[in-house]
C-alpha positions as CSV (number, residue, x, y, z in Angstrom):
1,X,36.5,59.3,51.4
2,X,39.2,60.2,49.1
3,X,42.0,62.8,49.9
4,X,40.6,65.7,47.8
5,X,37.4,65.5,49.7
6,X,39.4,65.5,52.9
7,X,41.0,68.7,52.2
8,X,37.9,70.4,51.0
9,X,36.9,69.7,54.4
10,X,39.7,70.9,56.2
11,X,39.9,73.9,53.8
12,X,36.2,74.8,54.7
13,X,37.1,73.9,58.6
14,X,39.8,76.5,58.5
15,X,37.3,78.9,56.6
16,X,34.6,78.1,59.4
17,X,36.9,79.1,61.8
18,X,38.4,82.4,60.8
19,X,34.3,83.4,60.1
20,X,33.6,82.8,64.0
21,X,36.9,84.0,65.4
22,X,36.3,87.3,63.6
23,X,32.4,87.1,64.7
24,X,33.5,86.6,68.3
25,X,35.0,90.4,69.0
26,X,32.5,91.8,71.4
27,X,30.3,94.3,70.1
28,X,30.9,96.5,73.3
29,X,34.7,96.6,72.4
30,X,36.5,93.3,74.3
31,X,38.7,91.7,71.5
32,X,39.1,88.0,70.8
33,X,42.7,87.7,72.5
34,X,41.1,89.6,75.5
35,X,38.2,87.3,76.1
36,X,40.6,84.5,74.9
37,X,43.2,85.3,77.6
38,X,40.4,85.9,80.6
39,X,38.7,82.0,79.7
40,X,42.1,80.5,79.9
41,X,42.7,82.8,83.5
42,X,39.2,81.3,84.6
43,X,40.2,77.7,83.8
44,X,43.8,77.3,84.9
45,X,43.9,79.7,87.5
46,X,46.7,82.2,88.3
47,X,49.6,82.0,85.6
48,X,53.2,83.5,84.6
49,X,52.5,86.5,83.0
50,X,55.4,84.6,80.3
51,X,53.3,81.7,80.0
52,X,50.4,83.5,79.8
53,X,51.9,84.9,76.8
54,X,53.2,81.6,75.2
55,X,49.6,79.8,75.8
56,X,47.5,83.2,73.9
57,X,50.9,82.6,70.7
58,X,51.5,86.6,71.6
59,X,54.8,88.4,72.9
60,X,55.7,89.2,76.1
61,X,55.5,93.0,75.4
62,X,52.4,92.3,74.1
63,X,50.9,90.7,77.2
64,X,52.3,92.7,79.6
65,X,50.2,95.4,77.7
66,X,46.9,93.8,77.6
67,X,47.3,92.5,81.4
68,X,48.1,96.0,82.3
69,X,44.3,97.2,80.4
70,X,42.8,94.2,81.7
71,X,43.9,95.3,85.5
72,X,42.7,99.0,84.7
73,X,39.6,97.5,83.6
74,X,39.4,95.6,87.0
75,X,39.0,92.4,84.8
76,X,42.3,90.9,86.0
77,X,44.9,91.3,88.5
78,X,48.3,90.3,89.8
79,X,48.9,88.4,92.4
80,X,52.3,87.3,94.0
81,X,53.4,83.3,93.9
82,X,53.6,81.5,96.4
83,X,56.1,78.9,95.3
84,X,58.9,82.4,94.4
85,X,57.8,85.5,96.6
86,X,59.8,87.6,93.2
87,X,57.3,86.1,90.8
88,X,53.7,87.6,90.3
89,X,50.8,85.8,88.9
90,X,47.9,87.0,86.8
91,X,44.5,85.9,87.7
92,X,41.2,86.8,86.9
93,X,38.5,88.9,89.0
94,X,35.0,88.4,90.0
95,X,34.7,91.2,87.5
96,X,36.5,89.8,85.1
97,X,34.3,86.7,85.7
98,X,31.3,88.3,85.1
99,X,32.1,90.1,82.5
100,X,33.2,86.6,80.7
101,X,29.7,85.3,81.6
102,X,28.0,88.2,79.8
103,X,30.3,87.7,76.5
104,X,29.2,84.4,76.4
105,X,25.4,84.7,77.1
106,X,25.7,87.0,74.4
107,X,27.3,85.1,72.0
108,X,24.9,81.8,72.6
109,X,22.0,84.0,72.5
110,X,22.8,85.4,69.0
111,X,24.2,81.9,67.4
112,X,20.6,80.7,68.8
113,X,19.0,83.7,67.1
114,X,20.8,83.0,64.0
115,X,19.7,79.0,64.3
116,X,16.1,80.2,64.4
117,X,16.1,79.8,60.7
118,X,16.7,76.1,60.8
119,X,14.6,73.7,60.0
120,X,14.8,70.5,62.4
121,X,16.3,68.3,59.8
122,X,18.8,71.2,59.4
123,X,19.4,71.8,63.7
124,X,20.1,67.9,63.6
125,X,22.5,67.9,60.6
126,X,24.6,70.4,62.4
127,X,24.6,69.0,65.8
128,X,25.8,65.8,64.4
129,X,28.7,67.3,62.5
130,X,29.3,69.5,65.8
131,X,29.8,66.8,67.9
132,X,31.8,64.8,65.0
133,X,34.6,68.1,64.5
134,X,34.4,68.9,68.4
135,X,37.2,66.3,69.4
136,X,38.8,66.6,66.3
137,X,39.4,70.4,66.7
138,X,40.3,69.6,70.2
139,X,43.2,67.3,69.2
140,X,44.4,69.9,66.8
141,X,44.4,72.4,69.9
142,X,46.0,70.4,72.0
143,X,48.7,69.5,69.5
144,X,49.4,73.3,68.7
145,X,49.7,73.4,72.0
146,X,52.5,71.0,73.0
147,X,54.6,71.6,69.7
148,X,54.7,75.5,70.9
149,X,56.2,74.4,74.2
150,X,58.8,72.1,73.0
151,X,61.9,73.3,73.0
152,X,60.7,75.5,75.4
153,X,62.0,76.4,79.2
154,X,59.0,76.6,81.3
155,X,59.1,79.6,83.1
């Protein structure tokens, strides 16, 4: 494959990706960074409200602010460390848990409404190029991800 055909792809990756970012908001109202921020509470657990920030690519100021809506929404709360007894940790709720459960349910159910229209050939097609970008997204992730905390003190 030559190099133009590689950045078509990439260019129609990127497109792909801003389409189901924006598609992801919550039709009851919870935002992408809000849903973002509780699925990385439910995988890694309770985190610096700092790092929190850092891992979501938002400020400080504006973390503070959405943990503070996610704790009035019961969907998060803080918690104190018990490595530093002056540090407090954010972690999710059962609530918050829930809630997370239902966004998601919600989304499947609607991409599987949307795949009704397939046709078999077509439902194969995109499984096989799903399972092809998965890991290569992944990779890109991860990479964001460890050039944003160079350079970095951990907090």
């Amino acid at each position: 494959m030559d190099h133009a055909a590689s950045e078509d792809i990439a260019r129609t990756l990127t497109h792909m990706a801003g389409i189901v970012v924006r598609s992801l908001a919550d039709r009851r109202g919870m935002s992408y960074t809000t849903a973002s921020t509780l699925g990385r509470l439910e995988r890694e657990g309770p985190v610096r409200l700092t790092a929190l920030a850092a891992a979501e690519g938002v400020t400080q100021p504006s973390m503070t602010q959405l943990v503070g809506r996610l704790e009035n929404q019961g969907l998060a709360t803080r918690v104190g460390d018990p490595d530093d007894g002056r540090v407090a940790l954010v972690t999710i709720t059962d609530t918050g848990r829930e809630a997370l459960t239902e966004l998601r349910q919600a989304r499947n159910a609607r991409l599987v409404g949307l795949m009704a229209a397939l046709s078999e050939d077509e439902l194969q097609v995109l499984g096989s190029a799903v399972r092809t970008a998965l890991p290569l997204l992944r990779r890109m992730a991860d990479e964001d991800l460890s050039v944003s905390s160079r350079g970095k003190s951990s907090p």
